[in-house]
N, C-alpha and C positions, 0 to 999 in steps of 0.2 A: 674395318677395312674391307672394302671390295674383292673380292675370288674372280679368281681369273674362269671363265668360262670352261665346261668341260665338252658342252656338245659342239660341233662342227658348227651348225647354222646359228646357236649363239656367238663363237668364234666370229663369225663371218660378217653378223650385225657389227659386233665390239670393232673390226677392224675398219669399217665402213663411218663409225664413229669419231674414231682416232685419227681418220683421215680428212673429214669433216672438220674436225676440232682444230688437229693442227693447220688446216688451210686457213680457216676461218678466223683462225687466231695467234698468228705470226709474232705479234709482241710480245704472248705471254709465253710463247716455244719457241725460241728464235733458233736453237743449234739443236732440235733431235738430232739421234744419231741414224734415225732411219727417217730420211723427209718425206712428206706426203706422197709425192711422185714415186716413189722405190714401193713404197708399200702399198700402193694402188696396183703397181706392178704384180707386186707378190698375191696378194687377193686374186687378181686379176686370173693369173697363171693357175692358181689354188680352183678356183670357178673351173675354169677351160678341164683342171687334169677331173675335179669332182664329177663333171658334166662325161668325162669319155667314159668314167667309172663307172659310172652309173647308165652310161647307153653301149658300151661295149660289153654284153656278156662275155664273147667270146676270150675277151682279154682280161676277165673281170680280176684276177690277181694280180695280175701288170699293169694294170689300171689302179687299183689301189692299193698298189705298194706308191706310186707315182703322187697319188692323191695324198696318200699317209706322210712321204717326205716334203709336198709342196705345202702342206699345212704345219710339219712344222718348222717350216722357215719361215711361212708367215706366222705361228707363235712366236717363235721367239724374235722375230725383228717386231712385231707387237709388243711384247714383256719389256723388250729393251725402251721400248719411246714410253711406258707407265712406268717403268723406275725413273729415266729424265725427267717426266712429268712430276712425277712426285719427291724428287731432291730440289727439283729446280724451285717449286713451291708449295717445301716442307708438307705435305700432306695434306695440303688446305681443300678440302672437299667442294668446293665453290668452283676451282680452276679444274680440276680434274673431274669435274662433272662435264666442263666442255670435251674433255672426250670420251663422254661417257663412262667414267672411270667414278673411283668415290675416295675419300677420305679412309683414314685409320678412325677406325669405330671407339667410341668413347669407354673410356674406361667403367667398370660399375663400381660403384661409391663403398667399399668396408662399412659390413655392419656391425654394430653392437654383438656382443657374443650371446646365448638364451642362457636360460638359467644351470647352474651348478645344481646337477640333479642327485640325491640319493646321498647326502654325508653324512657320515656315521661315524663314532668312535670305535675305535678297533681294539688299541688297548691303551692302558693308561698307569701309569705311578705315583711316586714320591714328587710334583714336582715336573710331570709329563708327560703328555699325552700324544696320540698317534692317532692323525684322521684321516680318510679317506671317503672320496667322493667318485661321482660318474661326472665323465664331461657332457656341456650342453646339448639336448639332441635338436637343438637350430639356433639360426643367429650366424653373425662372422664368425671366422677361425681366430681360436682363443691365443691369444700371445704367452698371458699367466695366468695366474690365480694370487688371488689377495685373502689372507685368512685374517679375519676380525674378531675378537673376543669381548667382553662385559660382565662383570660382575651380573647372575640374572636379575633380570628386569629393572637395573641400573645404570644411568647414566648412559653418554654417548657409547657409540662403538669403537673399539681404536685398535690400529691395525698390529695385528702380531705375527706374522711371519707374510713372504710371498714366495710363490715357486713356480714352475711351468710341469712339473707331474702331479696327479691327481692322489696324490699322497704328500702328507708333512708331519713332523715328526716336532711337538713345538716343546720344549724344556725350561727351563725358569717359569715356572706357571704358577703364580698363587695358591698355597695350599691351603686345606680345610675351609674353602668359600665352593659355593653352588658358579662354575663359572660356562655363561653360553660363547658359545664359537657360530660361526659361519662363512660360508667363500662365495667370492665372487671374480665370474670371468671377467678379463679382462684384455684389450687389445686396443688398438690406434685411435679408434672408432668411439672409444668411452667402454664403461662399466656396463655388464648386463643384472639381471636382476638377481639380488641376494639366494642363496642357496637357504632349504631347510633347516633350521637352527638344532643344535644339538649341546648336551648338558653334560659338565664332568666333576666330580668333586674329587679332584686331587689329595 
């Protein structure tokens, strides 16, 4: 989305703009709330007080306290006709380029989450085990984590518990078999890449 101007002479371009756009394009602005004519005024008046400011030393505080209020009258009679502009149509960056205005900027696309770094068994029993990892250090922001197990270096992997803290605690676990675990982040975006495999024998 477009930022509204902070210096004075970019101000003064943008208003010069707005005035331009809505003159020149009457069907796509039919009811600002500030018409061209009013805001050529305000500019206008904004110019004249900027101009005493800056040639009257002697008043130079009364001069631009003068300049500081007729600027922002013409801000915000400005702000007002780029919120019209932009309800009237929706944010569409095409019509509010006519007055030199812009669109709402596009969103960026959720990434995949990085790898589930550093898993480790922590402790383990009869029957269950207790793992912890580090979350990814890149990639999108993680939603969960998906914990997967296998008999070692058997068969697919198949999913045994899921959680959203970098701890789980998994119970009913096969005992007396060599059994591997690993985690994987996960969010909106899809699966990031498996974590470091780790071994427990229950």
């Amino acid at each position: 989305m477009a930022r509204f101007p902070k210096s004075e002479a970019e101000v003064a371009v943008l208003a010069q703009r707005i005035i331009h756009g809505l003159t020149a394009n009457p069907e796509d602005f039919p009811t600002p709330p500030v018409v061209p004519d009013e805001l050529q005024t305000a500019l206008a008046e904004y110019i004249a007080a900027r101009d005493a400011a800056a040639t009257s030393a002697a008043a130079a505080a009364q001069g631009t306290a003068a300049k500081d209020e007729a600027l922002q009258v013409l801000t915000d009679q400005m702000k007002a006709d780029l919120r019209y502009a932009e309800n009237t149509h929706n944010y569409d960056h095409g019509k509010l380029r006519l007055l030199g205005w812009g669109g709402r900027s596009e969103r960026t696309s959720l990434q995949v989450p990085g790898q589930v770094r550093t898993l480790e068994v922590v402790k383990e029993g009869e029957g269950w085990v207790l793992l912890d990892w580090k979350e990814p250090g890149e990639g999108g922001q993680v939603a969960a984590y998906k914990v997967q197990y296998r008999r070692r270096e058997e068969g697919p992997w198949r999913d045994v518990g899921m959680g959203v803290d970098s701890q789980i605690l998994l119970n009913g676990q096969e005992r007396g078999v060599e059994l591997e675990y690993r985690v994987i982040a996960v969010n909106k975006a899809g699966e990031g890449e498996p974590s470091n495999i780790v071994t427990s024998v229950l």
